[in-house]
C-alpha positions as CSV (number, residue, x, y, z in Angstrom):
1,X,-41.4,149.3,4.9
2,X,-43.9,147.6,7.2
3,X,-46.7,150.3,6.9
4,X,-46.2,149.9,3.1
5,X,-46.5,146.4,3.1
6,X,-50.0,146.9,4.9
7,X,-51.1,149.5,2.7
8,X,-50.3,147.0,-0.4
9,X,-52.3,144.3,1.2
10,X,-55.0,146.7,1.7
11,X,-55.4,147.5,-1.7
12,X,-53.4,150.4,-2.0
13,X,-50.8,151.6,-4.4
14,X,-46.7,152.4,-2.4
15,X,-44.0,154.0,-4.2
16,X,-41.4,154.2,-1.4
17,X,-38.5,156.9,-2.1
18,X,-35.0,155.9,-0.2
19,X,-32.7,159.2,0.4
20,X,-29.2,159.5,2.5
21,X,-28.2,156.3,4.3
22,X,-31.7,154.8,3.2
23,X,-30.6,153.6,0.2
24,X,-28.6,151.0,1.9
25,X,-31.4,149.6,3.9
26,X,-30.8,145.8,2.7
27,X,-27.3,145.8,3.8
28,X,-29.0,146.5,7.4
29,X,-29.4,143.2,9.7
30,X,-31.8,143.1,12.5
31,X,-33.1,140.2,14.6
32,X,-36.6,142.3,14.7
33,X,-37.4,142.4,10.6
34,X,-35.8,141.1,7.9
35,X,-35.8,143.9,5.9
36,X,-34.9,142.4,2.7
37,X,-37.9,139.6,2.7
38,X,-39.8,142.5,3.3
39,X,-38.4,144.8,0.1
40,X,-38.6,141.5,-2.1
41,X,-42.8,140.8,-1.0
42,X,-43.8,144.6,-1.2
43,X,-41.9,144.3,-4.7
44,X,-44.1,140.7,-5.7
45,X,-47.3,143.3,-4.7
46,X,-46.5,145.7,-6.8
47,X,-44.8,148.4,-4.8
48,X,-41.7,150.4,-5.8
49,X,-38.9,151.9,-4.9
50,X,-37.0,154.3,-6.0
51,X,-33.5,156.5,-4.9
């Protein structure tokens, strides 16, 4: 999710596809990203996801 939030401020266009335990990646808590504020910005910049 962090390359495809640097691609989408580059300009390009992410579709990010979630398979297995990937589709739970908000329920995931780390002290190193916050994955969900992360999901929600690539979402405002017109990314999308999909599983």
């Amino acid at each position: 999710m962090r390359i495809a939030e640097g691609l989408l401020s580059s300009g390009e266009k992410v579709k990010i596809f979630f398979t297995g335990e990937g589709v739970e990646a908000l329920e995931l808590e780390t002290t190193q990203f916050n994955l969900k504020e992360l999901f929600y910005k690539i979402l405002q910049n017109g990314g999308e996801f999909f599983s």
